[in-house]
C-alpha positions as CSV (number, residue, x, y, z in Angstrom):
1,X,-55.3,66.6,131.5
2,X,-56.1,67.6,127.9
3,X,-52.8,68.2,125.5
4,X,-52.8,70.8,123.9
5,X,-51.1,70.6,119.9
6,X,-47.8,72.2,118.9
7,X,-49.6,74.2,116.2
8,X,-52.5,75.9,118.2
9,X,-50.2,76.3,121.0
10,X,-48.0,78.4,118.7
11,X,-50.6,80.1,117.2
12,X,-51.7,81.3,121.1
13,X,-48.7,82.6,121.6
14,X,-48.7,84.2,118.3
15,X,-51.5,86.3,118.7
16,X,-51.0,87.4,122.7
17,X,-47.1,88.6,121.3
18,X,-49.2,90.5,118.4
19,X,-51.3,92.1,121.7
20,X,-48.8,93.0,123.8
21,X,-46.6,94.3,121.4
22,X,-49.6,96.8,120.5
23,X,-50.5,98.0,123.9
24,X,-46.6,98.7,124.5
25,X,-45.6,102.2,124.8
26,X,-42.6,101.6,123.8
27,X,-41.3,105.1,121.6
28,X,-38.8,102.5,119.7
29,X,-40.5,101.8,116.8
30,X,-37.3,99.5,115.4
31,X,-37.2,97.8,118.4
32,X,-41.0,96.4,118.4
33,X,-40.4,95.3,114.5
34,X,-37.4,93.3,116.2
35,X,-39.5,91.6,118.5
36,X,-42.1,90.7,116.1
37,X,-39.3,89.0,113.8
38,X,-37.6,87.6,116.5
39,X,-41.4,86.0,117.3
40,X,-42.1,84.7,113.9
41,X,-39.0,83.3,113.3
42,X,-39.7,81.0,116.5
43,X,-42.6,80.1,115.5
44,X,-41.6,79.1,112.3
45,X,-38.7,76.8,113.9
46,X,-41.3,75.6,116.0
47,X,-43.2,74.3,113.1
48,X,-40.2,73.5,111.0
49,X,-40.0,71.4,114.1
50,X,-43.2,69.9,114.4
51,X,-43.2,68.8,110.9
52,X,-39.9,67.1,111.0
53,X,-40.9,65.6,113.9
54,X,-44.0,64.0,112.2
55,X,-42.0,63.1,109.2
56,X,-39.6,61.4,111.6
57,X,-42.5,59.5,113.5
58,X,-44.0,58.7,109.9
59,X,-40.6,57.3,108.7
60,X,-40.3,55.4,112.0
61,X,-43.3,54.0,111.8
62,X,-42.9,52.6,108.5
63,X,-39.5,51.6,109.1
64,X,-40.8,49.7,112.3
65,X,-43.5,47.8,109.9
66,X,-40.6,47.2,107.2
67,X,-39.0,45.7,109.8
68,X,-41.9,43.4,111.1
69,X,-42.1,42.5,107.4
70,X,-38.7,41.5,106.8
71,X,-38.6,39.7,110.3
72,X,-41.8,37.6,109.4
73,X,-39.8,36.9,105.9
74,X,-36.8,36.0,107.8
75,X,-38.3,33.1,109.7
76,X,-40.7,32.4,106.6
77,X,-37.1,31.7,105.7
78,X,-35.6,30.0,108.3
79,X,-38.2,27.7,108.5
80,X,-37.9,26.3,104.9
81,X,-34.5,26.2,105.7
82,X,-35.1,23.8,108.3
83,X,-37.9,21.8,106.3
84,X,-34.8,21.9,103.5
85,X,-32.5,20.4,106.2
86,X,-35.6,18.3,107.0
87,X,-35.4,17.0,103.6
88,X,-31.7,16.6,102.6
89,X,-31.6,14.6,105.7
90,X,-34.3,12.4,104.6
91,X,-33.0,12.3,101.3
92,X,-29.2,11.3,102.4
93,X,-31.2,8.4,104.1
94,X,-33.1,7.0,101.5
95,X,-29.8,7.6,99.4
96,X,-28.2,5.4,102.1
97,X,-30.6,2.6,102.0
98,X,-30.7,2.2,98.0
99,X,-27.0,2.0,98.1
100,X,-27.4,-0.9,101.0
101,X,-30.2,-2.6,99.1
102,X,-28.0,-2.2,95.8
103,X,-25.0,-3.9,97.5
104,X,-27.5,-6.3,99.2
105,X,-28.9,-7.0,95.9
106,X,-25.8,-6.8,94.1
107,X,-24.5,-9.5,96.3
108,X,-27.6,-11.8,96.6
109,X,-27.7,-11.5,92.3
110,X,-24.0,-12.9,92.0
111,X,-25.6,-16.2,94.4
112,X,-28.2,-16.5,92.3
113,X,-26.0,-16.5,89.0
114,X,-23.6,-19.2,90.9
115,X,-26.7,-21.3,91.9
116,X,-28.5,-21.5,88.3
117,X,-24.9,-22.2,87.2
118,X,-24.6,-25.1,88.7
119,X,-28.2,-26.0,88.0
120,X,-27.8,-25.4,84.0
121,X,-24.5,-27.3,84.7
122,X,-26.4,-30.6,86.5
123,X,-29.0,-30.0,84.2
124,X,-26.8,-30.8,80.8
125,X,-24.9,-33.8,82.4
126,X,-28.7,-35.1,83.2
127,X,-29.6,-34.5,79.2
128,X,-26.7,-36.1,78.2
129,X,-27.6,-39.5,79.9
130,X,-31.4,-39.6,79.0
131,X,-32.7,-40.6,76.5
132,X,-33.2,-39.3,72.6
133,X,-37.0,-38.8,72.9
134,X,-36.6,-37.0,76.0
135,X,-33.7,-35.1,74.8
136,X,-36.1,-33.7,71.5
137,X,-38.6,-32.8,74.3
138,X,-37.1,-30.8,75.8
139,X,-34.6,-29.1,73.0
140,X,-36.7,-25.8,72.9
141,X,-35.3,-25.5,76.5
142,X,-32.1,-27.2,76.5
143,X,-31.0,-25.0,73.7
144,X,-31.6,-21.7,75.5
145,X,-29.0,-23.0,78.1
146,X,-25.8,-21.0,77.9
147,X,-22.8,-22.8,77.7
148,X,-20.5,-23.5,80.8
149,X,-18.5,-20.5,81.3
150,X,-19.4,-18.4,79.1
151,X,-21.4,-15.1,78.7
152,X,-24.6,-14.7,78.3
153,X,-27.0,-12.0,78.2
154,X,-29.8,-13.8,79.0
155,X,-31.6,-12.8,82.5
156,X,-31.5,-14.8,85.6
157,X,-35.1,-15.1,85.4
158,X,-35.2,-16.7,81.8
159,X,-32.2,-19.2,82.9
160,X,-34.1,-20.5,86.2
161,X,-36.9,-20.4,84.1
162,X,-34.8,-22.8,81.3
163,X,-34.2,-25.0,84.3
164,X,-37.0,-25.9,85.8
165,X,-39.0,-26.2,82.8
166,X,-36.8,-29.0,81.4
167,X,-36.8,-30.4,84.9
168,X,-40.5,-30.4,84.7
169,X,-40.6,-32.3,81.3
170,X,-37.6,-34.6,82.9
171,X,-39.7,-35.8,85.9
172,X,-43.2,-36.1,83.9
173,X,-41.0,-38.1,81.5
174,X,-40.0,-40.4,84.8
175,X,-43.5,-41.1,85.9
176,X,-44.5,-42.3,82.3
177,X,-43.9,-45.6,80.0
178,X,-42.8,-43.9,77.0
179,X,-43.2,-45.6,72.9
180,X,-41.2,-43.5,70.3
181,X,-39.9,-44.5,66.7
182,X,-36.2,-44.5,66.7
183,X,-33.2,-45.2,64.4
184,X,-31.1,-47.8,66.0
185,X,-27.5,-49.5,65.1
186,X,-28.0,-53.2,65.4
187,X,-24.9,-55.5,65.8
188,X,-24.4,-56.4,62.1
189,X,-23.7,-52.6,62.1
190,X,-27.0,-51.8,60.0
191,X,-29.1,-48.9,60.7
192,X,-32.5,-49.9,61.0
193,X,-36.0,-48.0,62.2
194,X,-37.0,-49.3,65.5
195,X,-39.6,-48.8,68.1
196,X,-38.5,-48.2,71.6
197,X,-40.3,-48.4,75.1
198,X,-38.7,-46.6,78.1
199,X,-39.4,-47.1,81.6
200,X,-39.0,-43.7,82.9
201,X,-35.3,-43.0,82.7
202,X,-34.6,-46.0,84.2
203,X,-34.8,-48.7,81.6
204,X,-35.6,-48.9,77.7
205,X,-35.9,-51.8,75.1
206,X,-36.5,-51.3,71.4
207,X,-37.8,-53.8,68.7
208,X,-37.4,-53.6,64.7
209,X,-40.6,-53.7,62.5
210,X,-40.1,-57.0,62.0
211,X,-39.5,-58.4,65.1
212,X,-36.3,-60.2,63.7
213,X,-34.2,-58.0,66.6
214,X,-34.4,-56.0,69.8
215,X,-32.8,-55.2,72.9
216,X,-32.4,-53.6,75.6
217,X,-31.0,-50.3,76.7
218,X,-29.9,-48.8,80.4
219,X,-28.3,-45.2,81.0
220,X,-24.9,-44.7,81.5
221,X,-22.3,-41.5,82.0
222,X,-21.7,-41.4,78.1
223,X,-25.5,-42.0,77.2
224,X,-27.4,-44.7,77.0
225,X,-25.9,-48.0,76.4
226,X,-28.1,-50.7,74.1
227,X,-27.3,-54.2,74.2
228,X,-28.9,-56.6,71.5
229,X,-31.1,-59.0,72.9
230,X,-33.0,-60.2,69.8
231,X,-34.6,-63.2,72.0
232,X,-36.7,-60.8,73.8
233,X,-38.0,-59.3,70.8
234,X,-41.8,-61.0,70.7
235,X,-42.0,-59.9,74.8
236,X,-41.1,-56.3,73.8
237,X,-43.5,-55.8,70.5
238,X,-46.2,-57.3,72.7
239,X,-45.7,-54.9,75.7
240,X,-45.7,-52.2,73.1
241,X,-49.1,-53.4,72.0
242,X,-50.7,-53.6,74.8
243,X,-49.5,-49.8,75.5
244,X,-51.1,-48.8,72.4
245,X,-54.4,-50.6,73.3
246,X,-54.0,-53.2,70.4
247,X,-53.6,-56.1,72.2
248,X,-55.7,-57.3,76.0
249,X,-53.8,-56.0,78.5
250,X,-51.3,-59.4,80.2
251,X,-48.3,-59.8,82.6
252,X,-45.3,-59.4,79.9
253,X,-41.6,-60.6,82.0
254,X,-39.2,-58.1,80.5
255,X,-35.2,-57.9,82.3
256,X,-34.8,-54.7,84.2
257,X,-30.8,-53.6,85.1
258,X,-30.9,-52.6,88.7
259,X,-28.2,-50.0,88.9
C-alpha cells in the first residue's frame, strides 16, 4: 500500500472542507466562517506538527551519529588505555630487571674490587723480592698501583689491567737470562758499578769491571740478599761474555741456591 504524506493529505482535506462548506445551504453565514477557521487552524497544527516532527527525527538522527562518534572515540580510547597499561606494565618490568642487574652488578663489582685487591696486594710483596732491573721494568706499572687500603679513583679495568701487565713482564723476565749494569755495596762497604746476570728470578751473580770482586745473589722476603764471593768472579765475567756473544759459547759451573 502506497503512503500517502502529512502535507498532501492535509491539503485533500483542505480543499474537500472548502467544497462542502460551499454547497452547504446553511443560512448562518457566521457559522460557515467558524468552520473554516476551525479547519485551518487544524491544518496548521497538523503542519506545525509535521515539522516538529522532522525537526525531531533530524535532531535524532544526528544525535544517533554523535553518538556512534563519541562511542567509536570511546573505545579509540579505551584501547590506548589498554596499550598504556600494556606499556607501564612492560615498563615496571624492564624497571625491575635494571634494578636486579644493578644489584647483580653492584654486587659482582665489590668481588671484583676484593679480588684485584688482593692481586695488587700479591703483586707488591712479588716486586719487593725481585730484582732492581725487573723492578725499573716494570715501574710504569707498579706505580699506577694504589696503595693498600686506600682510595683510589682509578677503574677496575685500569687496576686488572696494572696487574697483569706487570705479571706479564714478571714471567717474560723468568724465562730469560738477564745482564744489567748495577750499583753494588761490596764488603769493604764501597760502592762500586757492577754487572749483574740473573737467572730468572731464581738466582743472580754480579761482577765489578775489574774482576777483582763478585758474588752471588738469591731472593729473600726483604729483597734480594748478595753475598760476596769474589772467587767466582772470572766464571761469572765469562758467562756474561758468552751472553753477549763475545766469547765461544762453553759449559761455565756457577753455584745455584736451591731454595
Amino acid at each position: 500500500m502506497k503512503k500517502i504524506g502529512i502535507v498532501p493529505a492535509l491539503l485533500g482535506m483542505l480543499l474537500l472542507a472548502g467544497t462542502l462548506a460551499s454547497r452547504a445551504q446553511d443560512p448562518a453565514q457566521p457559522n460557515l466562517q467558524s468552520s473554516r477557521d476551525t479547519v485551518a487552524k487544524w491544518v496548521e497544527t497538523q503542519l506545525i506538527l509535521a515539522r516538529e516532527k522532522k525537526d525531531w527525527q533530524d535532531g535524532k538522527d544526528l544525535l544517533e551519529r554523535r553518538i556512534e562518534l563519541l562511542e567509536s572515540e570511546i573505545r579509540g580510547l579505551e584501547t590506548k588505555v589498554s596499550e598504556s597499561r600494556g606499556t607501564l606494565g612492560e615498563a615496571d618490568r624492564r624497571r625491575y630487571e635494571i634494578v636486579s642487574e644493578g644489584e647483580s652488578l653492584r654486587v659482582a663489582t665489590a668481588a671484583l674490587a676484593d679480588r684485584v685487591g688482593r692481586l695488587e696486594e700479591k703483586v707488591r710483596t712479588l716486586l719487593s723480592r725481585s730484582p732492581e732491573p725487573l723492578r725499573d721494568r716494570v715501574a710504569p706499572l707498579s706505580q699506577r698501583l694504589p696503595a693498600a687500603g686506600a682510595p683510589t679513583t682509578i677503574s677496575l679495568g685500569e687496576r686488572f689491567q696494572n696487574v697483569i701487565g706487570v705479571l706479564n713482564e714478571v714471567n717474560k723476565f723468568q724465562r730469560d737470562v738477564t745482564v744489567a749494569s748495577e750499583i753494588r755495596t761490596l764488603s769493604d762497604g764501597s760502592r762500586v758499578e757492577v754487572q749483574a746476570l740473573y737467572l730468572g728470578l731464581g738466582q743472580g751473580y754480579y761482577v765489578t769491571a775489574d774482576g777483582s770482586a763478585a758474588g752471588v745473589g738469591v731472593p729473600s722476603d726483604e729483597g734480594w740478599s748478595w753475598t760476596q764471593a769474589n772467587e767466582l768472579a772470572p766464571s761469572v765475567r765469562q758467562a756474561i761474555s758468552i751472553l753477549q756473544n763475545e766469547s765461544v759459547p762453553a759449559y761455565v759451573p756457577l753455584p745455584v741456591t736451591l731454595r
